[in-house]
N, C-alpha and C positions, 0 to 999 in steps of 0.2 A: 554321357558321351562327350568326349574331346568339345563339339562344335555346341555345346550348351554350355561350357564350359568358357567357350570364345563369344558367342555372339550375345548373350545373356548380360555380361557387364556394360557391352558397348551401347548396347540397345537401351537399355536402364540409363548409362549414360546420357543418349540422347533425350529423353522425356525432360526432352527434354532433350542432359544433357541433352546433355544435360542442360539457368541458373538466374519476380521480374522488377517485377515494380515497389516504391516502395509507395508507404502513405505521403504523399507530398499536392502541395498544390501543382498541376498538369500545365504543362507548357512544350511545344513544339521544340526549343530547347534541355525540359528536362531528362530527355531518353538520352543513352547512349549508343540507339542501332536507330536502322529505320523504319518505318513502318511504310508500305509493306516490306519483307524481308523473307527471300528465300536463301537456307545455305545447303546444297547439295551433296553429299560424303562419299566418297569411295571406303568400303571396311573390308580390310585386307588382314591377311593371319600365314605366317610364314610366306610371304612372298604372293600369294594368290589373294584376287579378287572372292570375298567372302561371301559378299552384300553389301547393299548401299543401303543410303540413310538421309532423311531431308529435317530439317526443322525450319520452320516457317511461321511467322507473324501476320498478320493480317487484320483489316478494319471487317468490322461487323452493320448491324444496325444502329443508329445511333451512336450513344459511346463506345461502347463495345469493341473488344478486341478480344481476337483468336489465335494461340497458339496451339499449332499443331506438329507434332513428331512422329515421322515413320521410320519403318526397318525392315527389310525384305532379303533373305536370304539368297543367294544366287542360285541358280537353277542346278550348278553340279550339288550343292550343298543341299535343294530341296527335296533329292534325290530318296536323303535317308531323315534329315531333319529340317523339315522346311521353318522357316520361319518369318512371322507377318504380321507386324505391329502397329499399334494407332495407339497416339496419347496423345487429348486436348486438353487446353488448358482455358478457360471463359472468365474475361475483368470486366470490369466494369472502370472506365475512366471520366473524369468529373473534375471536381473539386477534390475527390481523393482517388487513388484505385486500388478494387477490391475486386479480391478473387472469387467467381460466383461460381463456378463447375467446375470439376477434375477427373477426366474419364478414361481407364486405360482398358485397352483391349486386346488382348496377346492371342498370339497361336504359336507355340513353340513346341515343334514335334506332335506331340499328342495332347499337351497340357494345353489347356486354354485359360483365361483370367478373362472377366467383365466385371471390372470394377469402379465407384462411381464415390463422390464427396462432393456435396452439396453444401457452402460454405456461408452460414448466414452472420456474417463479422457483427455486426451491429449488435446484431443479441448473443455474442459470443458463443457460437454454437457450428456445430462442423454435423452433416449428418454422412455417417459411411456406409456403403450398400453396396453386397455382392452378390451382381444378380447373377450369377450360377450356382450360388448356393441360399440364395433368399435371405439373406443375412441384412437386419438392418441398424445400427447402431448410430446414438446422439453420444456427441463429446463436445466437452468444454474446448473453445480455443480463445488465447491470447486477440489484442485489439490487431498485430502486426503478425500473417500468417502468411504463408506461402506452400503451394504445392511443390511436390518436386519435380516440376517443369517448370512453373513461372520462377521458381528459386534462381534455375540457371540466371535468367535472365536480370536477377536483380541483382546477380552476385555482378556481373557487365556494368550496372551503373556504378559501381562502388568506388571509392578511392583506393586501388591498388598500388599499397609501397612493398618494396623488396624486401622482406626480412619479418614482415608485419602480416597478419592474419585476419580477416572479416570474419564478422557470422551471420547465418540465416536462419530464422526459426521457420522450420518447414513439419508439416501434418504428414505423415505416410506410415502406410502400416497402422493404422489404428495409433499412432503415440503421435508426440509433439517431440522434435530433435530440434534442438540447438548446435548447426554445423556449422565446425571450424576451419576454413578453406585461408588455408596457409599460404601467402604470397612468395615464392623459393628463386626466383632469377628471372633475369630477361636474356633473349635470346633471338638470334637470326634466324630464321628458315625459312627454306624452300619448298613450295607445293608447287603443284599443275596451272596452279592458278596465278603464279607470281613468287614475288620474294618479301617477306614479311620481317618483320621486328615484332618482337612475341614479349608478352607476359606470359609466366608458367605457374600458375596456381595446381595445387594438390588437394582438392576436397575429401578431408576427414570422415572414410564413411560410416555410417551407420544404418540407415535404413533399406530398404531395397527396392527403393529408388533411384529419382538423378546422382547421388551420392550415394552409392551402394556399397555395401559392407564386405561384401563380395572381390576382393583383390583390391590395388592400387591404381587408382586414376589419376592421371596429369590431364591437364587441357590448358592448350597454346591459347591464349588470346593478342589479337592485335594491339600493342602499342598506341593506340590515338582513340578517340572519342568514342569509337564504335565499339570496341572489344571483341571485334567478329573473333567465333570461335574455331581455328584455322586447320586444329592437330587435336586430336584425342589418342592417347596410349593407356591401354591395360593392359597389366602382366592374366596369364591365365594359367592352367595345368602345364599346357606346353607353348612355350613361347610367348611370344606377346601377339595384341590385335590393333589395329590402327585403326583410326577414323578420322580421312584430310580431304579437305575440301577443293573439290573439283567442278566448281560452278555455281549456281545461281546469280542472286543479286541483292546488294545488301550497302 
């Protein structure tokens, strides 16, 4: 259907987006957003309100920090294909920070997903588990990994120049991706929420995840220290879908 076709990229996008942390010694200036952080989305598709969308950070127990991503389709749209997402993302911050949990939760029309990665860095081991179909599987992972939710977030701390490319190794789907998120212009734009100076990254997808393989993703980030992520566009079967930011606090 047309609206799986639209909300499926955006929503993937957000898990995010979609981009966190890397291994560094932790310091109240090594982030480049803030803790805590909410960015709230309006997700529009030819002109109409689709569904909204939140991504959020937040402190835990101790070191601990939580990211979480939703997506909710609007009420005309739930009509024929509701749609209602949850993806968290659990670090652990310290002297370094590692990613302990990765939990997505989908309900898109009829299809559901409950799936989980349990990430033990230190003994180089990733364990993946779908609990709807009792699947459990151990895999090797590199010392520097990322979900593709806290990916978003690390791709924000990065040194982004114009013309120049980052990567992230990110776990999804059962494989290990090395994604290539191309730095392509800067640019002014206007949301609900103000007037921005943007960086325009393009993440190279592959997995079907925050960097989904599933059409073209751009994502506007702010110009200065934070990176808030301000504008998301994907093309789809028909037309394109947006996701701009109409609130929170960040």
């Amino acid at each position: 259907m047309v609206f799986l076709q639209v909300i499926s990229p955006l929503r993937r996008g957000f898990r995010s987006l979609g981009l966190v942390f890397c291994f560094l010694f932790l310091s109240s200036s090594a982030l480049a957003f803030s803790i805590p952080e909410r960015l709230e989305y309006d997700l529009r598709w030819m002109g109409l309100k689709a569904g909204t969308a939140c991504l959020e950070i937040k402190k835990e127990d101790g070191d601990r920090v939580r990211i979480v991503s939703t997506a909710k389709s609007a009420d005309w749209v739930s009509v024929f294909y509701p749609v209602e997402d949850r993806v968290e993302s659990l670090l652990e911050t310290g002297s370094t920070m590692l990613v302990l949990n990765y939990h997505l939760r989908t309900r898109e029309g009829r299809h559901r997903k409950d799936k989980e990665v349990i990430f033990r860095t230190e003994a180089g081991k990733a364990e993946y588990i779908d609990h709807l179909k009792d699947e459990k599987k151990e895999f090797d992972i590199p010392a520097e990994i990322y979900d593709p939710l806290s990916a978003f977030y690390r791709v924000r701390t990065m040194d982004l120049k114009v013309g120049d490319s980052v990567y992230v190794t990110v776990f999804d789907s059962k494989k290990i991706w090395n994604v290539e998120v191309p730095v392509l212009k800067k640019e002014r734009i206007k949301t609900p929420v103000g007037t921005f100076d943007t960086i325009v990254i393009k993440p190279l997808m592959k997995s079907e995840g925050i960097f989904s393989k599933r059409g073209e993703i751009y994502i506007w980030l702010t110009d200065d220290e934070k990176r808030v992520p301000v504008k998301l566009k994907t093309k789809v079967a028909v037309g394109s879908i947006k996701a701009v930011l109409v609130g929170g606090k960040w």
